[in-house]
C-alpha positions in Angstrom: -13.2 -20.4 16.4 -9.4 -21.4 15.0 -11.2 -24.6 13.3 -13.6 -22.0 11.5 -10.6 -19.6 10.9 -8.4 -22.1 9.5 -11.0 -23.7 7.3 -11.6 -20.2 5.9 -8.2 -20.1 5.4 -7.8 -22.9 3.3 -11.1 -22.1 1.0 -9.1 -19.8 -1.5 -6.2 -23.2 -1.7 -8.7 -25.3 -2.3 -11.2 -23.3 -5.1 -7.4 -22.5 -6.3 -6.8 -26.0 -7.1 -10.8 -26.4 -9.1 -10.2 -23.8 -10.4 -6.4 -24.9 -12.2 -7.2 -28.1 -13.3 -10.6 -26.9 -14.9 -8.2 -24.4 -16.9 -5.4 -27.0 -17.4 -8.4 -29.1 -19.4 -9.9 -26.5 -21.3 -7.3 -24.6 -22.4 -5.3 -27.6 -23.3 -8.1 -28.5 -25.3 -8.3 -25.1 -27.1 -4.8 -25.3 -27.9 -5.1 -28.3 -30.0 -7.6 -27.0 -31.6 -5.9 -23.7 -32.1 -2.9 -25.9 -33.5 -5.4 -28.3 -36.0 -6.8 -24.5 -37.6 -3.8 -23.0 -37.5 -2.2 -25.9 -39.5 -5.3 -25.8 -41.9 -4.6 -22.1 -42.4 -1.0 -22.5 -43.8 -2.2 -25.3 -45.4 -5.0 -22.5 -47.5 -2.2 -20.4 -47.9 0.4 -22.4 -48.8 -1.7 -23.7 -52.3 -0.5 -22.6 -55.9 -1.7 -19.4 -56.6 -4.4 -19.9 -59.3 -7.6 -17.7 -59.4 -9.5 -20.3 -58.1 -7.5 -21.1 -55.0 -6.8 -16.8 -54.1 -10.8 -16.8 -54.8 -11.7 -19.6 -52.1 -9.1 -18.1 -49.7 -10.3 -14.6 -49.5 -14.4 -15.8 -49.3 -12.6 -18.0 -46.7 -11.2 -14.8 -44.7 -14.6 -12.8 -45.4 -16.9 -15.7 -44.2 -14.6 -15.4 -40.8 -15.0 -11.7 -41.0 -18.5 -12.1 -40.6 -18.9 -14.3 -37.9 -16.6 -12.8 -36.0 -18.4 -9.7 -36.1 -21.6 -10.8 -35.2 -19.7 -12.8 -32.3 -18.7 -9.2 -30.8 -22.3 -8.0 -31.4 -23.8 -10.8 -29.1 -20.2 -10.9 -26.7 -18.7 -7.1 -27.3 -16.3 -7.7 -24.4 -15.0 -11.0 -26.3 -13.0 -8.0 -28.8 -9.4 -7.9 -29.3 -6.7 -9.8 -26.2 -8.3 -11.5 -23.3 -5.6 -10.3 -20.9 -7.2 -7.1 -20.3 -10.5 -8.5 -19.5 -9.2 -10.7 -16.9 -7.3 -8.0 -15.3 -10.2 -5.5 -15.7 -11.9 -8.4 -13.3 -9.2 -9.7 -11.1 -9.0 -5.9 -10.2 -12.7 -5.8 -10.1 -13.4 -3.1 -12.9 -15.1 -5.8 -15.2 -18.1 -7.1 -14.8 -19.1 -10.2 -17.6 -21.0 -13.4 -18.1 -18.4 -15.7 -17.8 -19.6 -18.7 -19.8 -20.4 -17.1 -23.1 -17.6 -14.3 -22.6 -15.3 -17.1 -22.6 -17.3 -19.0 -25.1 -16.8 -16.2 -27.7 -13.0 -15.7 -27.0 -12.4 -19.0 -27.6 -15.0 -19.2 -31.0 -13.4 -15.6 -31.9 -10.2 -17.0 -31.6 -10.5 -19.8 -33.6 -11.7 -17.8 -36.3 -8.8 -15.4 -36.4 -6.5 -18.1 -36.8 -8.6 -19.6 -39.4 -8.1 -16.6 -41.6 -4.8 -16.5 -40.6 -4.3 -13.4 -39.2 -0.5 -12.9 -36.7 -2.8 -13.3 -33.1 -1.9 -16.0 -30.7 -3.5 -18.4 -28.4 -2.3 -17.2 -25.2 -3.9 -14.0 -24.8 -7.3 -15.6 -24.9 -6.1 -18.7 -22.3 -5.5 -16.3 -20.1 -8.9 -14.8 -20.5 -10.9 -18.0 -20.4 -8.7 -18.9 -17.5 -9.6 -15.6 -15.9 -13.4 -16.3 -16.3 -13.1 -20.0 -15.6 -12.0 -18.9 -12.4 -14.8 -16.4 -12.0 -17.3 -19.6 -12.7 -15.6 -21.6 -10.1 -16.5 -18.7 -7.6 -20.1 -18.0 -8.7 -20.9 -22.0 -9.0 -19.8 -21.9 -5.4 -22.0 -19.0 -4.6 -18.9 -16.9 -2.9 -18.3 -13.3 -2.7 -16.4 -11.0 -5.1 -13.4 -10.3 -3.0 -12.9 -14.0 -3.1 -13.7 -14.3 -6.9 -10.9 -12.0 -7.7 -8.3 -14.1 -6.0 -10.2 -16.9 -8.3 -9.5 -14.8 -11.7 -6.1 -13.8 -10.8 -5.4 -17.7 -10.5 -7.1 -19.1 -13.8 -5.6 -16.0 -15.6 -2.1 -17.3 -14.2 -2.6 -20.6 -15.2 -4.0 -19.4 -18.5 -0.6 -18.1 -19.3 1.0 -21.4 -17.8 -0.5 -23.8 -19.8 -0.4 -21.8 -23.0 3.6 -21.6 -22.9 4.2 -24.6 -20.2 5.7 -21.7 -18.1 4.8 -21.5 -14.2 7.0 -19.1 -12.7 5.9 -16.8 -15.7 2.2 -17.0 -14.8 3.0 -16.7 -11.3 5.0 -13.4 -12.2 2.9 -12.2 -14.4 -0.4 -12.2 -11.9 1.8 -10.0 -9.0 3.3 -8.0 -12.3 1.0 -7.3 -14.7 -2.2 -8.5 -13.0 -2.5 -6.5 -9.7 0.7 -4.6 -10.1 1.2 -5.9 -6.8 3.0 -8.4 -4.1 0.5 -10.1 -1.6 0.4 -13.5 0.1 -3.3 -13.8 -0.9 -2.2 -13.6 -5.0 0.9 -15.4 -4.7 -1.3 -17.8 -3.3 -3.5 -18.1 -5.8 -1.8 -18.1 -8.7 0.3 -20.8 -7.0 -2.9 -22.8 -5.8 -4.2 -22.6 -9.3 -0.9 -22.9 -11.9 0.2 -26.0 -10.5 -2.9 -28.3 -10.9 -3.4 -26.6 -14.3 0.2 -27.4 -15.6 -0.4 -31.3 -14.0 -3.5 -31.3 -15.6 -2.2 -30.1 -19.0 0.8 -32.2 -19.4 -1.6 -35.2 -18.5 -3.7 -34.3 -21.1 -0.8 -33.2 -24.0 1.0 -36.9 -22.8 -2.3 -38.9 -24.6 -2.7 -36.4 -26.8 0.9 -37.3 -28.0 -0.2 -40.8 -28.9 -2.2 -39.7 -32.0 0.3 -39.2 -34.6 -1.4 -36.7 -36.9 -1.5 -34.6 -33.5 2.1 -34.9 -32.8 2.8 -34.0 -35.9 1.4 -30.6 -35.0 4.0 -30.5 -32.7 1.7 -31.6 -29.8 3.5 -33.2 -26.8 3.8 -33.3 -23.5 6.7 -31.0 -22.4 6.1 -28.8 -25.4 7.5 -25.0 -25.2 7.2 -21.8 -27.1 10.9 -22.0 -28.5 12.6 -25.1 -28.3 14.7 -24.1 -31.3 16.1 -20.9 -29.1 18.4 -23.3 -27.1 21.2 -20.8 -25.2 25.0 -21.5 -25.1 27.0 -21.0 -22.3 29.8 -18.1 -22.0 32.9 -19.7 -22.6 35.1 -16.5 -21.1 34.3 -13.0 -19.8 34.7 -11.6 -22.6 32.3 -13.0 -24.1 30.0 -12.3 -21.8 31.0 -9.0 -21.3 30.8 -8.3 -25.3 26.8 -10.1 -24.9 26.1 -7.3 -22.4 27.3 -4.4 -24.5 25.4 -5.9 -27.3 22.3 -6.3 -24.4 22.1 -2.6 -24.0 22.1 -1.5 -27.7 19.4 -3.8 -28.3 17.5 -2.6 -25.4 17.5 0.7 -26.5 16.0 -0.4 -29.9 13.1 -2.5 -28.7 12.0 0.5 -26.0 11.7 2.4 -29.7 10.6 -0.3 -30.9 7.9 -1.3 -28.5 6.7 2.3 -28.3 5.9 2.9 -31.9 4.2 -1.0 -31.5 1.7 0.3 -28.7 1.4 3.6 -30.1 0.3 2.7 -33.4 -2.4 0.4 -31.6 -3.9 3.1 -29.9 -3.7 5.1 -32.6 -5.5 3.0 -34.9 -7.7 1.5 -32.0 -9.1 5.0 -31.7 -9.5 5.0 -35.8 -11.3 2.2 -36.0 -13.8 3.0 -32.8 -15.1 5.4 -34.9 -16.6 2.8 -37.0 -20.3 1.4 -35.6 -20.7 -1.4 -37.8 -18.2 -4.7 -36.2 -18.1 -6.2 -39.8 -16.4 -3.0 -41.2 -14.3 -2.2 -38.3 -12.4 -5.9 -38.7 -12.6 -6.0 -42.4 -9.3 -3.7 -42.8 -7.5 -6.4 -40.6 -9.2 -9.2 -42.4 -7.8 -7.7 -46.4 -4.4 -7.0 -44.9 -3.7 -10.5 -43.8 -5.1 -12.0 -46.7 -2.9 -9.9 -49.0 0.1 -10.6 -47.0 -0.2 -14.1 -46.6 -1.2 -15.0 -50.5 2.0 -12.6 -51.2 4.3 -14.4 -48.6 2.1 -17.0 -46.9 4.5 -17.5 -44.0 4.1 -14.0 -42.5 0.8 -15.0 -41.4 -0.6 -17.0 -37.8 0.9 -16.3 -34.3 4.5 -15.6 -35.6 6.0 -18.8 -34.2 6.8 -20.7 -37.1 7.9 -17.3 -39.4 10.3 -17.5 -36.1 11.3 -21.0 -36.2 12.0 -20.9 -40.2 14.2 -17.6 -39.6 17.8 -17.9 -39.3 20.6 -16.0 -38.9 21.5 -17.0 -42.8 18.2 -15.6 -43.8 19.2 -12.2 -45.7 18.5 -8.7 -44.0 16.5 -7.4 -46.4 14.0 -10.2 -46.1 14.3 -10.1 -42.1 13.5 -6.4 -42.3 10.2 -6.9 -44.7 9.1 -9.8 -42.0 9.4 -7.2 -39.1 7.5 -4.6 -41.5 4.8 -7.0 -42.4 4.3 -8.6 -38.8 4.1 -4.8 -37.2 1.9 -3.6 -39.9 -0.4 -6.9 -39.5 0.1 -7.2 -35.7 -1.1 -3.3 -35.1 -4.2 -3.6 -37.4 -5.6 -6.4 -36.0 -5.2 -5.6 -32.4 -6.3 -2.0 -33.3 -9.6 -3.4 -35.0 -10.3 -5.3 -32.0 -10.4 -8.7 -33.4 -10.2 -11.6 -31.5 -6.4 -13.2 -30.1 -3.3 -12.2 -28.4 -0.3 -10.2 -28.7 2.2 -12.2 -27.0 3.3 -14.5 -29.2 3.2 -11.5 -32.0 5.6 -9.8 -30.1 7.8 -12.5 -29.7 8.1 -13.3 -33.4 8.5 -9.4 -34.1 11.3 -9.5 -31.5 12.4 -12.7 -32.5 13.2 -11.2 -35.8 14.6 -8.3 -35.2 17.0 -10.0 -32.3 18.3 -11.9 -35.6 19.2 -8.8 -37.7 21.0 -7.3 -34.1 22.5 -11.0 -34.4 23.7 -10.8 -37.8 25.2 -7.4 -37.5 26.6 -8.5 -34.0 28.5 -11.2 -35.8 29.7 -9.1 -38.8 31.5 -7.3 -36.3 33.0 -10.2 -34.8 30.9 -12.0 -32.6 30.7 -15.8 -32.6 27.8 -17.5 -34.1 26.9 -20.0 -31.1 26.1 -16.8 -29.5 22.9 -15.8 -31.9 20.9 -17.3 -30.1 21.0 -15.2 -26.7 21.3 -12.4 -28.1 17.9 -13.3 -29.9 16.5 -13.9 -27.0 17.3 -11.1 -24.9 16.0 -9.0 -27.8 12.2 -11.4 -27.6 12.8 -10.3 -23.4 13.7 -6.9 -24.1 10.8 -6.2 -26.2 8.1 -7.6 -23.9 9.1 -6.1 -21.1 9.2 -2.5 -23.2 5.8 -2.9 -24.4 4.3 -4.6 -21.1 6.6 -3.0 -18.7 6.5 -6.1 -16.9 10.4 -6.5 -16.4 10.3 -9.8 -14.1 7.6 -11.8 -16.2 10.3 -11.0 -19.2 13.0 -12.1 -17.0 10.7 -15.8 -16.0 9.7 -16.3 -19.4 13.2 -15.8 -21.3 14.9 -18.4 -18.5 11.4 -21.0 -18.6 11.4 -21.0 -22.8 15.0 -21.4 -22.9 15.5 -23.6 -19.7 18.8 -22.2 -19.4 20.3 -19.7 -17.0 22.9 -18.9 -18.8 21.6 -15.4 -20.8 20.0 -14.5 -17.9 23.0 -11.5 -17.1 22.4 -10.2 -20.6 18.7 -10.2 -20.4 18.2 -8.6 -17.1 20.7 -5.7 -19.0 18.8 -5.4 -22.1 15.4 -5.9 -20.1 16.2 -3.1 -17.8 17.6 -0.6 -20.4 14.6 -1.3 -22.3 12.0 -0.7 -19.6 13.5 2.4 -18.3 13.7 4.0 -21.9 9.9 3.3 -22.2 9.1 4.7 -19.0 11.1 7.7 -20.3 9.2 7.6 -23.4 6.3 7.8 -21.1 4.3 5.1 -23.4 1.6 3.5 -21.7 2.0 0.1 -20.9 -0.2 -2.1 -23.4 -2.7 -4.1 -21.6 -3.1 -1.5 -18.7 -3.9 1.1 -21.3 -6.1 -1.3 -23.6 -8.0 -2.3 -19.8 -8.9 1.2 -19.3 -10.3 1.4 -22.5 -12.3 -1.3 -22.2 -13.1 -0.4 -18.6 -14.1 3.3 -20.4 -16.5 1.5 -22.5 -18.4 -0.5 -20.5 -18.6 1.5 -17.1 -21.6 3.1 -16.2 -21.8 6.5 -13.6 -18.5 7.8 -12.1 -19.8 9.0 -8.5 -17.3 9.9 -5.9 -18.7 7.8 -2.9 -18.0 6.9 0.8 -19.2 4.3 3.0 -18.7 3.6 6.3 -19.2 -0.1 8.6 -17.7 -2.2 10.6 -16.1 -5.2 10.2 -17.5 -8.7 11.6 -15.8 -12.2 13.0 -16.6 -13.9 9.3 -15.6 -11.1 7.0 -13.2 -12.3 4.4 -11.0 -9.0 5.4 -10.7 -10.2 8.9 -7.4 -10.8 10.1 -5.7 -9.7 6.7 -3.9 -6.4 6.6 -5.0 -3.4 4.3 -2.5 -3.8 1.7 -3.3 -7.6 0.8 -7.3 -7.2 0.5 -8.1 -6.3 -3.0 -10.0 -3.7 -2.6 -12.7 -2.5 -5.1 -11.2 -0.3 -7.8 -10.1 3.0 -7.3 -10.7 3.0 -3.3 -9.1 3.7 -0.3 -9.2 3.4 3.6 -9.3 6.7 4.5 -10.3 6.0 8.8 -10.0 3.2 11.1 -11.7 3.1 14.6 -11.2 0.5 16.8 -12.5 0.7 20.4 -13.5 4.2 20.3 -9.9 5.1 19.2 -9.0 6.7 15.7 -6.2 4.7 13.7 -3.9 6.2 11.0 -4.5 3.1 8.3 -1.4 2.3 6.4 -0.6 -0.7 4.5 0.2 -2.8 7.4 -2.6 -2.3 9.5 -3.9 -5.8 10.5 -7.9 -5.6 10.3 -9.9 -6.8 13.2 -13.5 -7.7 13.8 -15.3 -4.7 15.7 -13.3 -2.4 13.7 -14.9 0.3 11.9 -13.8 1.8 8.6 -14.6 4.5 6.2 -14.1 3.9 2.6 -14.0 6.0 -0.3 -14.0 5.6 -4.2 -14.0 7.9 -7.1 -14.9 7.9 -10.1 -17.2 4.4 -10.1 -20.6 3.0 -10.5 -22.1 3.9 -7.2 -24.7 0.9 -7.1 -22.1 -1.6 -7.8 -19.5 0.0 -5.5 -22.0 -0.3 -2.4 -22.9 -4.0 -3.5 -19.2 -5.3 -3.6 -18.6 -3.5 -0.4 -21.3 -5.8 1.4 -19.0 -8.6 1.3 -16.3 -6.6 2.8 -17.6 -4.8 6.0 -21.3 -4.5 7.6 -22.5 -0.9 6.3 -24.6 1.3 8.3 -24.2 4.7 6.6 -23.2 5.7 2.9 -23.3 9.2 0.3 
């Protein structure tokens, strides 16, 4: 019996592990290849402006248009970020085909960056990862509870690879994810990151040997913002002028961020007005095309408008880069095309850490300092428009590898998160998974079911608060042994004991089927 309990025990480390170095490959391919079309993109953009060359690029940008759109015909959950796809299934509100879901984010993606438009790569890692890790479960024929620990760990390493940031996938799965802390998700996103990092690096190491690919900036080791590197606080007053400066800028990316998310929904809800996919992206398509023959290095992901920024750069251009990114940024994630929004948001608050920066030092801060107080202002602005204040806190100190702005950043980060919860703006991928979840759900019955669990239930031995649960339900009674329980989080489930569960507002079908994995039912409504 402890063999059998130990060896189902170690199931979720060891589908964790298949699981992250199946993501550490693919997405480490798809990262190349996002790098070879991105590089061909500013390459398009980047010609002399003749008639010929603006013609080509814009039946370039249409032709992507196109395909695109009939991509979200075939796949329509393959629209817009894949973060809130794999937390609409690692929370098990989602329901997909993983193969050609993740298929079509990764096509979809490509094509965005073809055309150019300011989405990133990591978004969509993190939603192949998420449905690699669904694959992995239904290859090995296992139950949904179990799957969901499987998502939650391909999403995490999703975000891993894409930046080369563990601890930041880790955080963001109990953050963002579940919105939770559990052994049984730490576990998985650990069980699953590492391999996929090893896996990655492996694979970026010989990739580094070609040169035309390291001249993309492909290597082993590679980061988001190697440029960003943090100085150290020579006195307390410096540090203490860095904090001050912290919680200004925190107030301005909570506004910041707020207008950001708001204008999505906004124009999300515009533009799912419009039946037809083709003329529903098409808005998103013209703007980048305009913006990028105007001033072709406001377009792709934002990273290298970032890198080529400096605090020498004049504020009136770094103010027209902030307009053009938000404006381009908005439409496209409003028109539900295809990429993420993380590496946007870094280059929006990238760029407007470096106007704080400039005024900072007009007022008599040292130069060596721009860079942290850039990068409390990329932290600050994250954690606003995600309200994920620890993955903000992980990612500024893994991008940077440096410690040393981490005071600042947790002052700006905080600032910033409690304005926006003041502001009462919904954070971004929560509200863009209910939407999604809104879209594709089918009934809303309030139900309860009733069984008992047995010896090989996954929930056996586990207490309530670490089983993920099906969405929106609840233990509401516990008998064991012809005794009525009060359940509370820390209730350890037993076999023989038998539970009522109840949900509302959800598929009633599906809700009884997941909960046949769960506990042996014997009566339902």
């Amino acid at each position: 019996m402890k063999r059998t309990k130990l060896l189902q025990n170690l199931q979720p480390l060891f589908f964790g592990c298949i699981t992250g170095i199946v993501c550490g490959a693919v997405i480490a391919l798809f990262l190349v290849c996002s790098r070879i079309v991105i590089g061909f993109a500013f390459s398009v953009y980047s010609l002399e402006r003749t008639p010929l060359a603006v013609a080509c690029t814009l039946i370039l940008v249409l032709l992507c248009c196109l395909i695109m759109a009939v991509l979200q015909m075939l796949v329509p959950a393959a629209k817009g970020s894949g973060i809130p796809l794999a937390e609409g299934c690692a929370r098990g509100m989602l329901k997909v085909k993983w193969l050609r879901t993740a298929a079509a984010l990764i096509a979809g993606s490509l094509l965005a960056f073809l055309s150019g438009m300011p989405l990133g790569s990591e978004g969509p890692s993190i939603g192949v990862g998420g449905l690699i890790g669904d694959g992995v479960g239904r290859m090995a024929k296992k139950p949904v509870q179990f799957r969901r620990y499987l998502i939650t760990g391909g999403a995490s390493s999703g975000l891993a690879v894409a930046f080369n940031a563990p601890l930041t996938g880790v955080a963001f799965a109990l953050e963002e994810t579940h919105r939770k802390f559990a052994p049984g998700i730490l576990l998985a996103a650990f069980s699953a990151v590492v391999p996929a990092i090893m896996t990655s690096q492996l694979l970026f190491w010989g990739f580094e040997q070609l040169p035309y690919l390291r001249g993309l900036g492909i290597h082993a080791g590679m980061t988001v913002l190697p440029f960003l590197a943090q100085v150290k606080y020579n006195s307390v007053g410096a540090l203490f002028t860095v904090c001050g400066i912290a919680a200004a800028s925190g107030i301005l990316c909570a506004l910041l961020a707020a207008a950001f998310n708001c204008c999505i929904f906004l124009l999300g809800k515009l533009f799912g007005k419009i039946n037809n996919p083709a003329l529903r992206l098409l808005p998103a398509f013209m703007l980048t095309a305009v913006c990028g023959l105007c001033i072709y290095s406001v377009i792709g992901s934002g990273e290298r408008t970032f890198e080529h920024v400096s605090v020498n750069t004049a504020v009136g251009m770094l103010i027209l880069l902030i307009v053009l990114r938000f404006a381009m940024t908005v439409t496209a994630s409003g028109s539900g095309a295809t990429g993420g929004l993380f590496l946007p948001m870094i280059a929006i608050g990238g760029i407007l850490g470096t106007v704080i920066a400039k005024t900072a030092m007009a007022m008599g801060m040292s130069a060596e300092y721009a860079p942290n107080v850039i990068m409390l202002t990329i932290s600050a602005f994250f954690a606003a428009s995600v309200r994920a204040p620890i993955s903000a806190l992980a990612m500024s100190v893994e991008l940077t590898a440096s410690f040393s702005n981490l005071l600042p950043c947790a002052v700006a980060v905080g600032i910033a998160t409690a304005i926006a919860a003041i502001l009462r703006t919904s954070p971004l991928y929560d509200r863009m998974m209910e939407e999604l979840y809104n879209q594709t759900a089918k009934g809303s019955d309030n139900v309860t079911i009733k069984g008992v669990i047995h010896a090989k239930s996954f929930i056996c031995g586990r207490r309530i608060r670490d089983v993920l649960w099906p969405h929106n339900s609840l233990v509401t009674d516990l008998c064991r042994d012809g005794h009525d329980l009060v359940p509370d989080g820390e209730t350890v489930l037993q076999d023989g004991d038998e539970l009522t569960v109840r949900a509302e507002l959800v598929n009633k079908e599906a809700f009884i089927d997941q909960m046949q994995d769960y506990i042996t039912t014997h009566n339902r409504n």
